[in-house]
N, C-alpha and C positions, 0 to 999 in steps of 0.2 A: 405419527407421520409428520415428517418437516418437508415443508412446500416451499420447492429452492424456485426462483425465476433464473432464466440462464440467459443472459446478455451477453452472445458472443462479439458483437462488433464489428469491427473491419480488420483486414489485416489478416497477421496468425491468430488473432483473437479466437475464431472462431475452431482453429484448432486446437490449441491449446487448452481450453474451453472443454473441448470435443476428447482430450488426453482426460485431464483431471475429471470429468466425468466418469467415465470407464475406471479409473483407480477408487473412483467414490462410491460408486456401487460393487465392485466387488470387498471393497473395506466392509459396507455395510452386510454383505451375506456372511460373516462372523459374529457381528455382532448383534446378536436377537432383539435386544433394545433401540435399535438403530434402520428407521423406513426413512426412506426419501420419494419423493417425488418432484421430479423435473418439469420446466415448463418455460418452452424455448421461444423467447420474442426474437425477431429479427431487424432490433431497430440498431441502428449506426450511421455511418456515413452513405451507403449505398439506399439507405431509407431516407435520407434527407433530400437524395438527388433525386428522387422518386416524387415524393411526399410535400418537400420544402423546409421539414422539421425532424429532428432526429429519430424523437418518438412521438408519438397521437398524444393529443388534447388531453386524453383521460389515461396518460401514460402513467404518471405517479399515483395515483387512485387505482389503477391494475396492480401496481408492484404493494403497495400497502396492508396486503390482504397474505403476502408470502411471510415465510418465517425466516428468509436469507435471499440476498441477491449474488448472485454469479456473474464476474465482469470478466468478458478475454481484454480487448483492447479498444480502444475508440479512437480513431483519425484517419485520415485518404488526402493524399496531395491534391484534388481536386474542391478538397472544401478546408475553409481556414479553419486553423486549430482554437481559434476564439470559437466558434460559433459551433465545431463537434464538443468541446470543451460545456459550454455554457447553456448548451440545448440537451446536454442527457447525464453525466457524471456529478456537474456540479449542481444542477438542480436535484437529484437524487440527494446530496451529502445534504445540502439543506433543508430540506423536504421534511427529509426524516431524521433531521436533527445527528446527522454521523458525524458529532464534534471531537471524535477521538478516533484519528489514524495514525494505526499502528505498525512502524516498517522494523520485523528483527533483523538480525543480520551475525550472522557468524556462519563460518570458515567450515562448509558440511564435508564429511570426510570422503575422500575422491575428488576434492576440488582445490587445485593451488591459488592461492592467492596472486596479484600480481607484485606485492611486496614481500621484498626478501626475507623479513624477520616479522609477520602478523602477531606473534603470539597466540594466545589460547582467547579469540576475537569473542565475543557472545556481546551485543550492544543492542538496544533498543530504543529507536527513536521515536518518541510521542510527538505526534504534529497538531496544532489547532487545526481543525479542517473547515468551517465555516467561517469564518471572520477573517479580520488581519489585511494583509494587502492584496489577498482576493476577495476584494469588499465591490466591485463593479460599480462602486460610487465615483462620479465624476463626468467626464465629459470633455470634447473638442472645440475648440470656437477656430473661426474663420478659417474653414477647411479651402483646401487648393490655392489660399494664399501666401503669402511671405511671411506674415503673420499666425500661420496656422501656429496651435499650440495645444497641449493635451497635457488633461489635470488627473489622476485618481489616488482616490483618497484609501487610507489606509484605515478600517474601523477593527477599535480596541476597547474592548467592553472589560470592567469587574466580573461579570456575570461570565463569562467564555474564558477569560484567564483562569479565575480561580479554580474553575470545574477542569481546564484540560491539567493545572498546576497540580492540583488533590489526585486526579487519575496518574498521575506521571510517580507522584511521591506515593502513591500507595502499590503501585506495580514495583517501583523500586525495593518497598519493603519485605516482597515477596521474592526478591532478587538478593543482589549484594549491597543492599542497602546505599546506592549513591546517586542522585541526579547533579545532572551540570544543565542550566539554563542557557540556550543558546540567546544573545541579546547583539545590540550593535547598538547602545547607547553611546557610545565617543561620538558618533556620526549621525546619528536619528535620535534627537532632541526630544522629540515629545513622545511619542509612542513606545519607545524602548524602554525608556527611564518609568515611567506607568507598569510597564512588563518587570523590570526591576523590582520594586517597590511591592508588586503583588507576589511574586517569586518571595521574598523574604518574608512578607507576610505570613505566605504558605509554610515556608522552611520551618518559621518557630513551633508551627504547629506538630512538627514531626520531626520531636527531639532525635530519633531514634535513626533516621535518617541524615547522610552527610550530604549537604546541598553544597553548590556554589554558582554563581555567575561565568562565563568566558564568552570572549567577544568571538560571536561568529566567524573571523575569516581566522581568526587563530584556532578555534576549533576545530575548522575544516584543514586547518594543517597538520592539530596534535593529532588529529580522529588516520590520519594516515601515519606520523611517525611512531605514536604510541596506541595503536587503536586498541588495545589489551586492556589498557586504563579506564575504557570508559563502562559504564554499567547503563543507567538511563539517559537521556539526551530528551531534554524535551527544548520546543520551541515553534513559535508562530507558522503559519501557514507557509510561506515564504522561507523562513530559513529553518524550518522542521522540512519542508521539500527540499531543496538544495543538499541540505546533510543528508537524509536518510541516501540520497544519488552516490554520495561519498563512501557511506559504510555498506553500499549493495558492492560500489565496486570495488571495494578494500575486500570484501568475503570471496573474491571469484567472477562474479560477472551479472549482469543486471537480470541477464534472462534466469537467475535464479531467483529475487529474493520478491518476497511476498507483500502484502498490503492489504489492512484491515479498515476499513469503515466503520465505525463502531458508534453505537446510538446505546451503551454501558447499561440504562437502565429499561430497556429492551421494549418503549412504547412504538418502537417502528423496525422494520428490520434491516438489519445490518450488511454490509454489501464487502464483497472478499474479490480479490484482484492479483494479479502478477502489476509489478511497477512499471514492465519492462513497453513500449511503445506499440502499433498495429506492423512495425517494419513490415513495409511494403513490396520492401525490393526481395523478401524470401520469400512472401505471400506463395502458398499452393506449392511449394516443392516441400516439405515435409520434413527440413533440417529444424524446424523450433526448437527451441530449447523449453519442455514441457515441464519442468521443474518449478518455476514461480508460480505456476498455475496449480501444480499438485500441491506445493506449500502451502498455495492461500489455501484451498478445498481444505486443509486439516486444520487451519485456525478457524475454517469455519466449526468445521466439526468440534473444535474447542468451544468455542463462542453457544453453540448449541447445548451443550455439553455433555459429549462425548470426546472426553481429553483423550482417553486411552487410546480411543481410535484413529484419533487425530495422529497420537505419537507414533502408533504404529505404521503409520503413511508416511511419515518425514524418516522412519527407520530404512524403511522398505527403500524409499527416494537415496537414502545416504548407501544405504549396501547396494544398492544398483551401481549409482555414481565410483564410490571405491574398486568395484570388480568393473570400470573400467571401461563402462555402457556409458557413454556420453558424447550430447551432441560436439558440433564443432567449436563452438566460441567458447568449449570447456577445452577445446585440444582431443575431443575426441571423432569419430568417425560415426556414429551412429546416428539414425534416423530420430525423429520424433517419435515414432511408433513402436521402432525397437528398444528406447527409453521407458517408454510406456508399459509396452508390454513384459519388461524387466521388473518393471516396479510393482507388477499385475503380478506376475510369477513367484513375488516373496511373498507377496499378501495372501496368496494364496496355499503357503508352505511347500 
């Protein structure tokens, strides 16, 4: 039995959330090796407005004891995106140690791209997820004056490079064999050049692998002219998030692509997401685009491991999508629910 916790959030969160649930358990009545059990908090934005805080005191002590966590979305124009951000998402990643998030991205069949010429897309970008420039180290001085000024620092550990570097080139080896390090050493002095320097470190160790360096904002330009070329992408907190936004919407559209929190040697469990935001302004009419949410539910199901069943849900999702079930911001006309229930109706032969 694997004990999911379900953090729907704010927003579509909680729907979409409410989609990938329903494709998870009928996935699971095929496969006799495969029990779940759900177990739904109601912490978000509408709980901090309540509360004061996102989730309760002994909020990460609850989620410690599950075998996966389930995120829709977390944010509300009423509360600032630091403090939904800093009080429930980002305390989880470090909590429990989820130093490797995973965003894939390729072109699922039913879905145009908005570039004329994608190629045959399949890319994976490895992001630090603890450290880096969401380090919250720093601080304001003489607030409300002319003087006001604000410092934060960016922390860059050996210990956090080498482990996301080693994860990035050993995914690659089970791939096509290439990572490109996302850096912006011309322009960031010390912390870049540190990320440099451990990058080739790592390379030599993995003859068998073709590594190389490229400066972030030129990557975020090849990753759209030539986005075929790339295989793995790994890079820092900061610009492993800004790319992976780039190759979500080089594939078709953000409301598809998924996001992995991953704690690799499985002392804590590991939290599965859509990348896509709470969008507010569709909140309760039922257009979501429940795709990134059923993608993440099968990398869960990978992560646990149950790969077959996982593949079978990204099938089911891509032959729904192709025969033409899909929501708006793919160009098509359907509900959330008739997505849904499309993707319920292969699963179930």
């Amino acid at each position: 039995m694997a004990k999911i916790a379900v953090i729907g959030g704010d927003g579509i969160g909680p729907e979409v959330v409410g989609a990938g649930i329903k494709v998870l358990q009928i996935a699971a009545d095929s496969d006799p090796a495969l029990e779940l059990e759900f177990t739904e908090f109601p912490w978000g934005c509408e709980y901090y407005l309540e509360h004061g805080r996102m989730m309760p005191e002994d909020g990460l002590e609850t989620l410690s004891g599950f075998d996966a966590l389930y995120l829709g979305a977390v944010g509300w124009p009423t509360v600032p995106d630091h403090v939904s951000l800093w009080q429930l998402l980002i305390p989880i990643r470090r909590s429990f140690d989820q130093y490797v998030n995973l965003r894939p991205a390729r072109i699922l069949r039913g879905v145009e791209s908005p570039l004329r010429d994608p190629g045959s897309l399949d890319v994976t970008v490895v992001r630090e997820n603890t450290e880096g420039e969401y380090s919250n180290s720093g601080g304001r001085l003489f607030a409300g004056t002319p003087r006001e000024m604000a410092v934060q620092d960016s922390v860059f550990t050996r210990h956090g490079l080498e482990r996301i570097l080693r994860y990035a080139f050993d995914l690659a080896g089970t791939r096509r064999g290439q990572v490109i390090g996302a850096t912006k050493s011309n322009g960031i002095s010390i912390t870049m050049p540190f990320f440099d320097e451990v990058f080739r470190e790592i390379s030599e160790t993995y003859p068998d692998v073709e590594a190389s360096l490229m400066h972030a904002d030129a990557l975020a330009a090849r990753l759209v002219l030539d986005p075929e070329s790339f295989d793995v992408v790994v890079g820092s907190n900061l610009l492993g998030d800004i790319l992976s936004e780039v190759t979500a919407a080089v594939s078709g559209a953000i409301g598809i692509a998924p996001s992995a929190n991953i704690n690799p040697e499985g002392d804590h469990p590991s939290l599965f997401e859509p990348i896509h935001g709470s969008a507010p302004d569709i909140a309760g009419e039922g257009v979501a685009n429940p795709a990134g949410a059923i993608w993440a539910a099968a990398l869960m199901l990978d992560h646990l491991g149950h790969a077959e069943t996982g593949a079978r849900i990204v099938e089911a999702l891509e032959a729904t999508l192709e025969s033409g079930t899909k929501t708006g911001d793919l160009g098509g006309s359907a509900t959330m629910d008739e997505v849904t229930d499309a993707v319920v109706g292969r699963l179930r032969g």
